[in-house]
N, C-alpha and C positions, 0 to 999 in steps of 0.2 A: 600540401595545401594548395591551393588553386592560385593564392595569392603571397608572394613573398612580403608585402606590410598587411599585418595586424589589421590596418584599418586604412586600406588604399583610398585613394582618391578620387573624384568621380562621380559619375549618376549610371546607378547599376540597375539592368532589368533582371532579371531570370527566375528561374522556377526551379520547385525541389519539391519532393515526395514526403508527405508525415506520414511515418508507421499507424495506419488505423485510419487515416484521412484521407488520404490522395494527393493530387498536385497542388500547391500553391506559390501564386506568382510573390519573390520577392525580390528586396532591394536591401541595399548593404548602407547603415548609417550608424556612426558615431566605433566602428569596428563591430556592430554587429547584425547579425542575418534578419531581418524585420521579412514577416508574412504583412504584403500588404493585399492581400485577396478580398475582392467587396465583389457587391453586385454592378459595379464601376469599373473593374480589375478586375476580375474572374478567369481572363486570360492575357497572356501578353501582347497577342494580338488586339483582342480591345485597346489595350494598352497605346500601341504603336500606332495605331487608327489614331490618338488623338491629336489635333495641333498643339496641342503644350503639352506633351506626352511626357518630355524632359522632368518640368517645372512640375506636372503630376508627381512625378516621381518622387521630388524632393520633398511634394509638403505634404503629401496623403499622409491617413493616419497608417500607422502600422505595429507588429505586435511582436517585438523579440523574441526569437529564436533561442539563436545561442550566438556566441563572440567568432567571428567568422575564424577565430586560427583555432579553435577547440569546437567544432562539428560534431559532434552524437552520431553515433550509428543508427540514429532512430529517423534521422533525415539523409534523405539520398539526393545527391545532386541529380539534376535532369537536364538535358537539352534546354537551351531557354525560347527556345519556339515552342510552338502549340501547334495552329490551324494555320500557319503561312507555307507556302509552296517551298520543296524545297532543292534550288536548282544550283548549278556550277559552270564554268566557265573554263574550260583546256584551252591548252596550247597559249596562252597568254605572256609565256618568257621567251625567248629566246630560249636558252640554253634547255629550259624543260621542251620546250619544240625540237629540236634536233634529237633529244635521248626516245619521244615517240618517233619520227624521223626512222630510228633505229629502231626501236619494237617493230615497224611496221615490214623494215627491207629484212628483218631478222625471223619476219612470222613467227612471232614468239618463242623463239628458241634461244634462251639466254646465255648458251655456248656458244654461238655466231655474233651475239651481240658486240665483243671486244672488236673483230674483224672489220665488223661492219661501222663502230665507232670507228677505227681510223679511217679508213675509206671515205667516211662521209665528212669528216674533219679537213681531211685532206683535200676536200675538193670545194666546201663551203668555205673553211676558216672561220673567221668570227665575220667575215663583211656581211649581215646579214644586223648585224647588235645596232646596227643607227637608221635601218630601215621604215619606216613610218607603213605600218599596216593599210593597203588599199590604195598607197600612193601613186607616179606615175616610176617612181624607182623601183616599189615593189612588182611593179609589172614587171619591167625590165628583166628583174633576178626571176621572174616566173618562166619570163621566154627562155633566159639561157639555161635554166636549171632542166626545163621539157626539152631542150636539145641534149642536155647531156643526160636524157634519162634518167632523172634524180628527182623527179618532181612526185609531190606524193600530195595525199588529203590532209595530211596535217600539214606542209606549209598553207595549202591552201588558206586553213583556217586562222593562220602564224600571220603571214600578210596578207592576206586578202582583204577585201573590203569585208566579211563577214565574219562575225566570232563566234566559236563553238561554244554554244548553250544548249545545254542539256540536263533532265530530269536527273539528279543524283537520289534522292532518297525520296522515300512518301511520308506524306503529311505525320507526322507525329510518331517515325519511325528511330529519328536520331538520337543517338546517346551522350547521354554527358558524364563530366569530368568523372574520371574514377570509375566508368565501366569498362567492359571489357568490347574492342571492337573484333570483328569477325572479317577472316578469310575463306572464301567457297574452297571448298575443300579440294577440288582439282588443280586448284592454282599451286603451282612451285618457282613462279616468279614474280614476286609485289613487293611493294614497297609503301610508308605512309607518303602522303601527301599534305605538308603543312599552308596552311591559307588563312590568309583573311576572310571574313564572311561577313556582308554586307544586311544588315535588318532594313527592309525596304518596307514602305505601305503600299498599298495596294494602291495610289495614287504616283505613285514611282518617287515618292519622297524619302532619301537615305537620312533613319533614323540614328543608325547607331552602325558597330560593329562588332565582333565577336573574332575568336578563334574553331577552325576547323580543321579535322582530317580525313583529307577525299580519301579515302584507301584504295590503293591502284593497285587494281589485278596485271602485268604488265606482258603475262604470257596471253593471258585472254584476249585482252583488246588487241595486243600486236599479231593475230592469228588472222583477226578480222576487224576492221570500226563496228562490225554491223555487230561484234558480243558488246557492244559497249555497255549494253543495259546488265548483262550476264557480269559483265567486269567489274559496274561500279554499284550498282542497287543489291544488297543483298540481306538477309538477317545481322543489325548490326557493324554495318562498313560503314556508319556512316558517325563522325562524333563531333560534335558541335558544342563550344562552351569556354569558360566557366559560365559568363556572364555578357550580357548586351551591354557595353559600355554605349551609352546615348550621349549626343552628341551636346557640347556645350559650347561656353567661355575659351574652354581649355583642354577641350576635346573635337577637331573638327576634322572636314574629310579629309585637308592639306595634311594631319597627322597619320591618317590611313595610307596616304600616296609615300609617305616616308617611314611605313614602319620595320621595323626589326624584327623579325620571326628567326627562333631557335629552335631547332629540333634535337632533341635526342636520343639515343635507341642504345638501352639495356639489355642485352642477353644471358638467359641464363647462363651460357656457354663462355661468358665473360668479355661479349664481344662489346666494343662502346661505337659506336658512330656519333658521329654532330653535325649538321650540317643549320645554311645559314639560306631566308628566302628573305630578299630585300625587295620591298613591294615600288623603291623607286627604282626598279629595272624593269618594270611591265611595260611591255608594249601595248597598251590598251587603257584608256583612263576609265575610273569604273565610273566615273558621270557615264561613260559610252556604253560601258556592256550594262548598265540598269537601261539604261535608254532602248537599247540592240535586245532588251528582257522584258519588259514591260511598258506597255503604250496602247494606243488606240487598233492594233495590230494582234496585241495578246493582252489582256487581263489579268489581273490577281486578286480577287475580292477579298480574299484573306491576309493581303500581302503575301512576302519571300523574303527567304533569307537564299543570297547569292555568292556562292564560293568564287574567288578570286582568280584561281591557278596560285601556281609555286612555281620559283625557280629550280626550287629543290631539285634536283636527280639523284641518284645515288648509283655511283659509280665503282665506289672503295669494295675491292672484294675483300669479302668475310671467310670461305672456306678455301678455296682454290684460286690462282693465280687466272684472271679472265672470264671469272665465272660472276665478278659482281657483287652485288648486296642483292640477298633474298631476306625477307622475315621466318623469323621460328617462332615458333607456338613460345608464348611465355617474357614474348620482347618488352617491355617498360617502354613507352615512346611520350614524352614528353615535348610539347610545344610549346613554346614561352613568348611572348612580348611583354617589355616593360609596360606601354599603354593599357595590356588588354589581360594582362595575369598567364595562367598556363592554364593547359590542355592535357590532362596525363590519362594514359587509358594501356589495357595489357592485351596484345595479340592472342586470341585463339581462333579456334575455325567458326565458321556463322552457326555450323549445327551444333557444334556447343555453347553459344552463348545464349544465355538464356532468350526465349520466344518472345517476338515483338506482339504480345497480347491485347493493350492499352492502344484501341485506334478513337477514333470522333465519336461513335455513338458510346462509348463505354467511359470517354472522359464526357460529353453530354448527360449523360447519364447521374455521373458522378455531382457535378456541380447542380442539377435540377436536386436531386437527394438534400444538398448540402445547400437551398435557396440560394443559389446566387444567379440564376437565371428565370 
């Protein structure tokens, strides 16, 4: 279940599918799953458009479902966005900078990648972990690093004054809790990506946050930046959820800047990994990259939801001695924060996971049928 209490705590947005009905937006109160869908609420984005988007939440009317730890197969969790853009953020740790670093001197070859980890360890170290992105020190480490040939596009992005933003998924492509997310079937080296994600309005007001995983092709993008699109947008790579936890009393951004992200990864083959993204190691504060995302420079009239970056890497080899962690078709990857619940979803390739069918005119569509527009 998405949430380990019965009846967590909080002001929840998201959306789930009814057998026979389509999407409706809801919220979690008293331990149970309330449809509060109106002509008011039709979508979460409406939703997040308003200034007491919160306190909406809390008092609208709404119409039990079921007890959120006993779910029906008759409701399907869904992504809790709708019509909001949906973008992410690399290179934002330290430690995930250096492991692209290494995709990038490895061109994708995840046999070269161990070599190329020491080499590049040995010459960085960690002096890089108290650097302030754009600073007059990060210049410094950019001169010495171009003398010693070791300068690449991703530190660019790691300290420079600019951060990597880029499109990860289309508007109402992402999956939530409990589906299966998808790798392009070329790929023989990726890994999940655990993150926070930021629910933003289209006024660049940070509403709330969620859990997300970027799924990272590692052989693709390390061949070239320019597959980046090929590496991270694809049928299904993309899984966003359980729920928009909005911002309160007792939920604020200071909570985001200090959260706990848990990963896990299940294989059929009995293989376990865990790994741990502490979001107070970012070199980037996400007031900056919503700011560096949306402004008078670039728009979002639907709003965005803004993937964070991970510390995550994953280094631990799974088959051979140097070879790393790769995914196998059938992995369990669970993402966890106390604040924000989990994230569980099962590895197969994009061409098997089921078709991203449901775009804007077909959920338009839906709500005109059903008056709520």
């Amino acid at each position: 279940m998405p949430f380990s209490n019965s009846n967590p705590g909080g002001v929840w947005l998201g959306r789930a599918e009814l057998v026979g009905l389509g999407p409706v937006v809801v919220t979690i109160r008293d331990g149970y799953l309330l449809d509060i869908t109106s002509r008011n609420s039709a979508t979460t984005r409406d939703v997040l458009e308003k200034s007491n988007a919160t306190e909406f939440v809390k008092t609208c009317k709404g119409t039990p479902l079921a007890a959120i730890s006993d779910i029906p197969p008759t409701i399907k969790w869904l992504a809790p966005c709708d019509f909001q853009a949906i973008k992410a953020c690399g290179v934002t740790f330290i430690g995930s900078m250096i492991e692209r670093v290494i995709e990038e001197q490895a061109a994708g070859d995840f046999e070269r990648a161990h070599d190329v980890r020491i080499q590049i360890t040995d010459c960085l170290g960690e002096n890089l972990s108290e650097i302030v992105p754009g600073s007059k020190e990060a210049g410094e480490v950019k001169r010495i690093l171009i003398e010693q040939g070791l300068w690449s596009q991703y530190l660019e992005v790691g300290i420079g004054p600019d951060a990597e933003i880029f499109s990860k998924a289309q508007v109402l492509s992402a999956v939530g809790y409990g589906e299966d997310v998808g790798l392009h079937p070329s790929s023989i080296w990726n890994n999940p990506e655990p993150e926070v994600v930021l629910a933003v309005s289209s006024g660049g007001n940070i509403m709330g946050a969620t859990l997300g995983n970027d799924v990272n092709l590692r052989d693709i993008e390390g061949r070239s930046a320019l597959l980046l699109s090929k590496a991270k947008d694809n049928n299904a790579s993309c899984a966003i959820g359980p729920m928009i936890r909005l911002f309160d009393d007792k939920f604020k951004l200071e909570d985001v800047r200090n959260a706990e992200l848990e990963l896990r990864i299940v294989g059929k083959d009995g293989f376990e990994l865990i790994g741990y993204s502490s979001m107070n190691q970012i070199s980037r504060d996400p007031k900056d990259l919503v700011k560096q995302t949306v402004g008078r420079h670039h728009q979002y009239p639907d709003g965005l939801m803004l993937f964070l970056g991970t510390l995550f890497a994953p280094t631990q080899d799974r088959d051979a001695v140097g070879r790393g962690f790769t995914h196998k078709l059938g992995d369990v990857v669970t993402i966890s924060c106390s604040e924000l619940g989990s994230l569980k979803n099962t590895v197969q390739l994009s061409t098997e996971c089921p078709k991203w069918t449901i775009g804007a005119t077909a959920l338009m569509r839906n709500l005109v049928a059903r008056n709520l527009i």
